[in-house]
PyMOL commands that place a pseudoatom at each C-alpha (Angstrom):
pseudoatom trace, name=CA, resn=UNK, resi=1, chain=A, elem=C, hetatm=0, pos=[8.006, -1.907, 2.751]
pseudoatom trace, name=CA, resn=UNK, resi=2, chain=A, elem=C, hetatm=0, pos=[5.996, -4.263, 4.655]
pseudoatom trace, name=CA, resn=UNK, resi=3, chain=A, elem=C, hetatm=0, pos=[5.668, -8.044, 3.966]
pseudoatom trace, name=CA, resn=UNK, resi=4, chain=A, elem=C, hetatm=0, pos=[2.563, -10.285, 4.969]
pseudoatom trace, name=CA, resn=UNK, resi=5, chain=A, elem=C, hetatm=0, pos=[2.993, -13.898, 5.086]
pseudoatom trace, name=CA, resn=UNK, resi=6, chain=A, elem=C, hetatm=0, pos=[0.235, -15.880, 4.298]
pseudoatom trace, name=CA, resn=UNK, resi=7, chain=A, elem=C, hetatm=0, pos=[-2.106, -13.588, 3.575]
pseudoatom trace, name=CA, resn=UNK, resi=8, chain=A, elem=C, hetatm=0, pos=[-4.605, -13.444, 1.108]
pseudoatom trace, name=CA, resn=UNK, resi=9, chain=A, elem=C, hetatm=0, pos=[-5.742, -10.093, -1.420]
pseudoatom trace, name=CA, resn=UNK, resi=10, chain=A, elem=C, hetatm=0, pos=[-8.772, -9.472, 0.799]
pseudoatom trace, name=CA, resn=UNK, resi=11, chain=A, elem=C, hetatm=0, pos=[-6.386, -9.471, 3.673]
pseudoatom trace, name=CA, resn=UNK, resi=12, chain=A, elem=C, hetatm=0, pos=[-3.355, -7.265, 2.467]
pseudoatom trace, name=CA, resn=UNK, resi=13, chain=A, elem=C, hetatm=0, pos=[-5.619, -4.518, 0.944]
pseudoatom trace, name=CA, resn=UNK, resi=14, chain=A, elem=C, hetatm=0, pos=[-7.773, -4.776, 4.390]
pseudoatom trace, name=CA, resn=UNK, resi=15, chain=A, elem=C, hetatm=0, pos=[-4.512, -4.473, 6.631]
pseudoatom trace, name=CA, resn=UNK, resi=16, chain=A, elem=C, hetatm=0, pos=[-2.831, -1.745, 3.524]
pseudoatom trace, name=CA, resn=UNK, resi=17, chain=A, elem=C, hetatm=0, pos=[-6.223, 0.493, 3.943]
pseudoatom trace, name=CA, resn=UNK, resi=18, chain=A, elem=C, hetatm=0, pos=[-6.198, 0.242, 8.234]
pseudoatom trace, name=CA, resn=UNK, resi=19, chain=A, elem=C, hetatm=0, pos=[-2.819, 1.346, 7.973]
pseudoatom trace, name=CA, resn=UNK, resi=20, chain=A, elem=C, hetatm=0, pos=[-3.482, 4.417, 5.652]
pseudoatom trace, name=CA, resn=UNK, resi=21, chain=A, elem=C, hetatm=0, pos=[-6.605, 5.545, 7.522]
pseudoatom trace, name=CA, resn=UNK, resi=22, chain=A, elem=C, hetatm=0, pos=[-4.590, 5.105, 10.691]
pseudoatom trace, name=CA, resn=UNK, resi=23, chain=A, elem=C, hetatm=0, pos=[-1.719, 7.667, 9.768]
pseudoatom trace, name=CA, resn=UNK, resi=24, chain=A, elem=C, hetatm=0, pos=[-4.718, 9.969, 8.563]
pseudoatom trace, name=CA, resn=UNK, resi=25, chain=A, elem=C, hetatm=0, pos=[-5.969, 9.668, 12.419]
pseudoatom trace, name=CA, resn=UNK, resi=26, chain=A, elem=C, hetatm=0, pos=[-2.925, 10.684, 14.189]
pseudoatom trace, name=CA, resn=UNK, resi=27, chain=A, elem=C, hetatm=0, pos=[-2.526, 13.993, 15.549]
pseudoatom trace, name=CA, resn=UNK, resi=28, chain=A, elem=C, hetatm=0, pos=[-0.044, 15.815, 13.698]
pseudoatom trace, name=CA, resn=UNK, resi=29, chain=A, elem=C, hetatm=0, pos=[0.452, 19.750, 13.779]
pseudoatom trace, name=CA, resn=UNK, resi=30, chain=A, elem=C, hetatm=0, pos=[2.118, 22.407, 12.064]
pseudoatom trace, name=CA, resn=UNK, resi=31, chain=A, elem=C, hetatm=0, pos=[2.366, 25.698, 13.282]
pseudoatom trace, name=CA, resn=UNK, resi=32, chain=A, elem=C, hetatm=0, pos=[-0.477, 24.740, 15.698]
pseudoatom trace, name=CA, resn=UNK, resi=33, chain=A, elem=C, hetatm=0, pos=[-2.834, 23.983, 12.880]
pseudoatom trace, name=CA, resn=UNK, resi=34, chain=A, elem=C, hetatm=0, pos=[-3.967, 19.887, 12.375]
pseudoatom trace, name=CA, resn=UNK, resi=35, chain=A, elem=C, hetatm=0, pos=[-2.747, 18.483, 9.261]
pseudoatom trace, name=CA, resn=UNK, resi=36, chain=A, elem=C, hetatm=0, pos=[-3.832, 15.331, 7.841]
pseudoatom trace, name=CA, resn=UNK, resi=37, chain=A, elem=C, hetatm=0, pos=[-1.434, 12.506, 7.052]
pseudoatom trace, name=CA, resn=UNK, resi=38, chain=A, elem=C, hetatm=0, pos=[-2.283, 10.627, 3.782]
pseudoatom trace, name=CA, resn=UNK, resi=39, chain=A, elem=C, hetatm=0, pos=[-0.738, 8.192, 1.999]
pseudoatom trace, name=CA, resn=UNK, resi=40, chain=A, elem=C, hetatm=0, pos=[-0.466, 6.290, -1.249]
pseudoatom trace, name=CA, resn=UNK, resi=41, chain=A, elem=C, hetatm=0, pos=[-0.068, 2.487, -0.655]
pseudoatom trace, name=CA, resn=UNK, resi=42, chain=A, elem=C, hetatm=0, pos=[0.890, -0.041, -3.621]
pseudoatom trace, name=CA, resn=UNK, resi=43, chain=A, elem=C, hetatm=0, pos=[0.945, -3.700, -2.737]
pseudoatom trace, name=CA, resn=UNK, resi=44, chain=A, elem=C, hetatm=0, pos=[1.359, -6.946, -4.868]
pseudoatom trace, name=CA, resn=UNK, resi=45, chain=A, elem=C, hetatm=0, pos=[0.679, -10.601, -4.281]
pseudoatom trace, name=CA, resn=UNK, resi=46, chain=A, elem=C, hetatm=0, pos=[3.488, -12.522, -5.150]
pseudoatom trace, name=CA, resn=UNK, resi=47, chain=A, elem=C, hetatm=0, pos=[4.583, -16.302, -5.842]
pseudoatom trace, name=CA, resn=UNK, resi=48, chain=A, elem=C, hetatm=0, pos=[7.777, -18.357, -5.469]
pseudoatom trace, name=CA, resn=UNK, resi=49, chain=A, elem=C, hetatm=0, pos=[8.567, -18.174, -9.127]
pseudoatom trace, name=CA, resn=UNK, resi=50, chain=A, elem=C, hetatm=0, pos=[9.096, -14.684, -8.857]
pseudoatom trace, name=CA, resn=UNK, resi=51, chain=A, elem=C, hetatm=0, pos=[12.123, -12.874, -8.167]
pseudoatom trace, name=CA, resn=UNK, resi=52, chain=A, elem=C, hetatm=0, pos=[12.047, -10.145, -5.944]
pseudoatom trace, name=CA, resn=UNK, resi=53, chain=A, elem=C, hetatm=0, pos=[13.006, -7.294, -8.464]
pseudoatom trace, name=CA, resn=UNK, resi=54, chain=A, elem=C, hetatm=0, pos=[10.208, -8.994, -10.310]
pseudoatom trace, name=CA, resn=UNK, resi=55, chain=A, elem=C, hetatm=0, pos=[7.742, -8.102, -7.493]
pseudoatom trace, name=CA, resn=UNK, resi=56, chain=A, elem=C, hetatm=0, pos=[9.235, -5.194, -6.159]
pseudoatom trace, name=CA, resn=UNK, resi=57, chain=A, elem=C, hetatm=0, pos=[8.610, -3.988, -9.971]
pseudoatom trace, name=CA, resn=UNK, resi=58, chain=A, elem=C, hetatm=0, pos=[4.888, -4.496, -9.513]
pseudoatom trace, name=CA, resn=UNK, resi=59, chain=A, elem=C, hetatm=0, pos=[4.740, -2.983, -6.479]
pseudoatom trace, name=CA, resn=UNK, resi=60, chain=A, elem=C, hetatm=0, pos=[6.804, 0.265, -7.316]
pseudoatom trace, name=CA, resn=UNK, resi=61, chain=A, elem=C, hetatm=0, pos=[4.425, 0.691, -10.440]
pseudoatom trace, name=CA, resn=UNK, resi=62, chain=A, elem=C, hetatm=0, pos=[1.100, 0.205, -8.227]
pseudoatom trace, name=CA, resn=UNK, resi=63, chain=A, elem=C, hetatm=0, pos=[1.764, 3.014, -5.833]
pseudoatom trace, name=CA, resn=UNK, resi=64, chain=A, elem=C, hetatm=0, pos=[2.510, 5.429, -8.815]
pseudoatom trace, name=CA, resn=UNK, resi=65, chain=A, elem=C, hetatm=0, pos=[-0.993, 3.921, -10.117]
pseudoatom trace, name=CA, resn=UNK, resi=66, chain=A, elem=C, hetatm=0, pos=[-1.967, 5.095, -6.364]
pseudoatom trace, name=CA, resn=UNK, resi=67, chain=A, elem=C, hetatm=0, pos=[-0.622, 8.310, -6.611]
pseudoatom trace, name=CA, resn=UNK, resi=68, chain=A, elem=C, hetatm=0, pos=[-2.495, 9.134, -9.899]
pseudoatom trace, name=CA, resn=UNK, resi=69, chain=A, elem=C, hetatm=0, pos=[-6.021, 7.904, -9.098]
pseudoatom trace, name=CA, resn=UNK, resi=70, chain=A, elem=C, hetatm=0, pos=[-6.126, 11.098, -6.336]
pseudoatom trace, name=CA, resn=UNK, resi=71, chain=A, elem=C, hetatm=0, pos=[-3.235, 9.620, -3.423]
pseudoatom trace, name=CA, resn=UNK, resi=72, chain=A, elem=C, hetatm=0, pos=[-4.279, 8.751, -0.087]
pseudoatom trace, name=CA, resn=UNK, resi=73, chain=A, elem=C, hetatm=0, pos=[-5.543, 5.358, -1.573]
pseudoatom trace, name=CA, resn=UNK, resi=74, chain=A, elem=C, hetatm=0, pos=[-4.623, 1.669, -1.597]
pseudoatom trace, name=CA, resn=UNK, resi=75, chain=A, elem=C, hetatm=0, pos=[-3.740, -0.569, -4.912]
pseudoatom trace, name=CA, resn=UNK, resi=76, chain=A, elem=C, hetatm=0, pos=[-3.123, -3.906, -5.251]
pseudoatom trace, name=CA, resn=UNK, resi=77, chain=A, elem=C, hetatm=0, pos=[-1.469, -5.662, -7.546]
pseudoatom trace, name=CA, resn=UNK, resi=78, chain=A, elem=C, hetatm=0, pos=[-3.117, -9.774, -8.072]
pseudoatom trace, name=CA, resn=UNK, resi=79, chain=A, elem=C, hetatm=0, pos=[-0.832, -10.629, -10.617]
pseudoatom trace, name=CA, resn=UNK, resi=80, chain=A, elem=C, hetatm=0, pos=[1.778, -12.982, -8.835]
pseudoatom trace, name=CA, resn=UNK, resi=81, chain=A, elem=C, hetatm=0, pos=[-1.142, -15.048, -7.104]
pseudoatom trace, name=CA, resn=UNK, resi=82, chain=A, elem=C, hetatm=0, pos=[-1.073, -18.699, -7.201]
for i in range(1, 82): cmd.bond("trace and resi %d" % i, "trace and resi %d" % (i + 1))
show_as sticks, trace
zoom trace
């Protein structure tokens, strides 16, 4: 779990998808042969009304969303914005 502070949706799905590209670039092997590193990446704005199950909720259910449009993609969740 990572948490941005003042950070805006075009700025938490740019920093989710740099991160998720970035694991894809490192050089990981197996048995000698490159593998690929994906990942599935659900993120949520979120407001001070909010409790944190509340957003932790949205966020669970948006990397499940994630995981079913094909993994190795990012998913935001605008909901909670103010």
């Amino acid at each position: 779990m990572f948490l941005f502070e003042n950070t805006p949706v075009t700025g938490l799905h740019h920093k989710l998808e740099k991160l998720r590209t970035r694991l894809m670039d490192l050089p990981f092997k197996f048995r000698q042969e490159r593998m690929a590193i994906t990942a599935s990446l659900g993120g949520a704005m979120f407001s001070a009304k909010e409790t944190a199950e509340q957003v932790f909720e949205r966020v669970d259910k948006k990397l499940y969303e994630a995981k079913r449009a094909g993994r190795n993609c990012v998913v935001i969740d605008e909901n909670g914005c103010v």
